[in-house]
C-alpha positions as CSV (number, residue, x, y, z in Angstrom):
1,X,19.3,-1.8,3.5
2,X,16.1,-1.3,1.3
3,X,15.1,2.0,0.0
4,X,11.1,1.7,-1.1
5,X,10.1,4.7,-3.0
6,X,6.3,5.0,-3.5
7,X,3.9,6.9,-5.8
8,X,0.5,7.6,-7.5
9,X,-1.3,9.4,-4.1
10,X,-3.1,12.3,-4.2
11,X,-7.1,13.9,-4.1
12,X,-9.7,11.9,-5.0
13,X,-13.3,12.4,-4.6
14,X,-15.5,9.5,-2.8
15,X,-16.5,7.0,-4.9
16,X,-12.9,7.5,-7.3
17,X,-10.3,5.5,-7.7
18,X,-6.2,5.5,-7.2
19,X,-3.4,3.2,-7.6
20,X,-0.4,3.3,-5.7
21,X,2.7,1.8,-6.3
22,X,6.1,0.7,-4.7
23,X,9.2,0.5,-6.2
24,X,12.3,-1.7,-3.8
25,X,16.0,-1.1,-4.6
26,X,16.5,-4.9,-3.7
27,X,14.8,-7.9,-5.1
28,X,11.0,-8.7,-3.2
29,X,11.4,-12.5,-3.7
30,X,10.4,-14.5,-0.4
31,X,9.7,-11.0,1.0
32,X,6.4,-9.9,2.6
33,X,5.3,-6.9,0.7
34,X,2.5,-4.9,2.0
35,X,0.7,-1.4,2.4
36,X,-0.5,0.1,5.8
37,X,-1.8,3.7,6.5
38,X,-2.5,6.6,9.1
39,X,-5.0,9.2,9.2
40,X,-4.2,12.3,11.6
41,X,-4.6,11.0,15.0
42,X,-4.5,7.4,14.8
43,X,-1.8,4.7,14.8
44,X,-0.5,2.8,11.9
45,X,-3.1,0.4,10.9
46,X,-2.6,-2.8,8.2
47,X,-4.5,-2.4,4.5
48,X,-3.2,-5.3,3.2
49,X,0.0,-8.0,2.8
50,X,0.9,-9.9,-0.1
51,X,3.7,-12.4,-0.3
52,X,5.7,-13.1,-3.6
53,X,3.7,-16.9,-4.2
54,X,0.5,-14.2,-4.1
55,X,-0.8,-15.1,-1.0
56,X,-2.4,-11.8,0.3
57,X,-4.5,-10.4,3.3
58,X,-6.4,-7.3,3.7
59,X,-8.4,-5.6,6.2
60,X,-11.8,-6.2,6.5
61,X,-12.5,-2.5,5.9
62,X,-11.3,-2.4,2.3
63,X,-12.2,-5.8,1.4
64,X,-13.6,-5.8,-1.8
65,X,-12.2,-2.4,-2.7
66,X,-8.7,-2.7,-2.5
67,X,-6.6,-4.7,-4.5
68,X,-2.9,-5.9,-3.8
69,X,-0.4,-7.1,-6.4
70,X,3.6,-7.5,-7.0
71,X,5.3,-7.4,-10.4
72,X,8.5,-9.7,-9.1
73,X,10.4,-8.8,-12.4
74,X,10.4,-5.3,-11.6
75,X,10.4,-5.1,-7.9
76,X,7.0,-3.7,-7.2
77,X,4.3,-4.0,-5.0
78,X,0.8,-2.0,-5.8
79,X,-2.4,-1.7,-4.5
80,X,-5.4,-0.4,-6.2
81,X,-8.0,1.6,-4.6
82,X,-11.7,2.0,-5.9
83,X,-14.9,3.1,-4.1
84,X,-12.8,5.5,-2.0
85,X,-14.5,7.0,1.2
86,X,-13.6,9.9,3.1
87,X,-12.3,7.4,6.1
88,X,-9.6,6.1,3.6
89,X,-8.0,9.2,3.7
90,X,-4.6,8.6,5.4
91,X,-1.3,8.6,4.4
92,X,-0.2,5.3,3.1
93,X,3.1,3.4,3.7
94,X,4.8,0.7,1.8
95,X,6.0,-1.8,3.8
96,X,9.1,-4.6,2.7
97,X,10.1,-7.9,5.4
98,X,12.3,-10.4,4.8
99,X,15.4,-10.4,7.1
100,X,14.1,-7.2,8.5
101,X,11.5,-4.4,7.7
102,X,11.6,-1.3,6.1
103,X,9.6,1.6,5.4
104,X,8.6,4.1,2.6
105,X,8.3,7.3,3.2
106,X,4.4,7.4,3.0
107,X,2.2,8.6,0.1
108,X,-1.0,10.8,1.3
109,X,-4.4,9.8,-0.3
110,X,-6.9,12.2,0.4
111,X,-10.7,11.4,-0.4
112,X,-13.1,14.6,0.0
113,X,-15.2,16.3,-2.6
């Protein structure tokens, strides 16, 4: 079992900028690490993936906004946010595979003025 605890969500107003960040009770080497989100209404959609050799993937709508990284000595995956729109407003999961997947219990990240 893996127990991801996430943090650093919140209000933001378009244009602003957030970090969020994951902290795994178990080790994240050779684990897939990643961060998906859902806005009221709509499924689960990917934001981006990030294996522990830094190989990452994100989806084409926060290309070039988001950006993805793990600290392996402390068991973290984070993922910062700039040039926030409205349609990134969501709430935002951590995600952890390696023998199986696990959840976090979702951070919400709300961009309005």
């Amino acid at each position: 079992q893996v127990q991801l605890v996430e943090s650093g969500g919140g209000l933001v107003q378009p244009g602003g900028s957030l970090r969020l960040s994951c902290a795994a009770s178990r080790s994240i080497f050779n684990a897939i690490m990643g961060w998906y989100r859902q806005a009221p209404g709509k499924e689960r959609e990917l934001v981006a993936t990030i294996t522990t050799g830094g190989l990452s993937n994100y989806a084409d709508s926060v290309k070039g906004r988001f950006t993805i990284f793990t600290d392996n000595a402390k068991n973290t995956v984070s993922l910062q946010m700039n040039s926030l729109k409205p349609e990134d407003t969501a709430v935002y999961y951590c995600y952890y595979r390696r023998a199986a997947a696990y959840w976090g219990q979702g951070a919400q990240v709300t961009v309005s003025s």
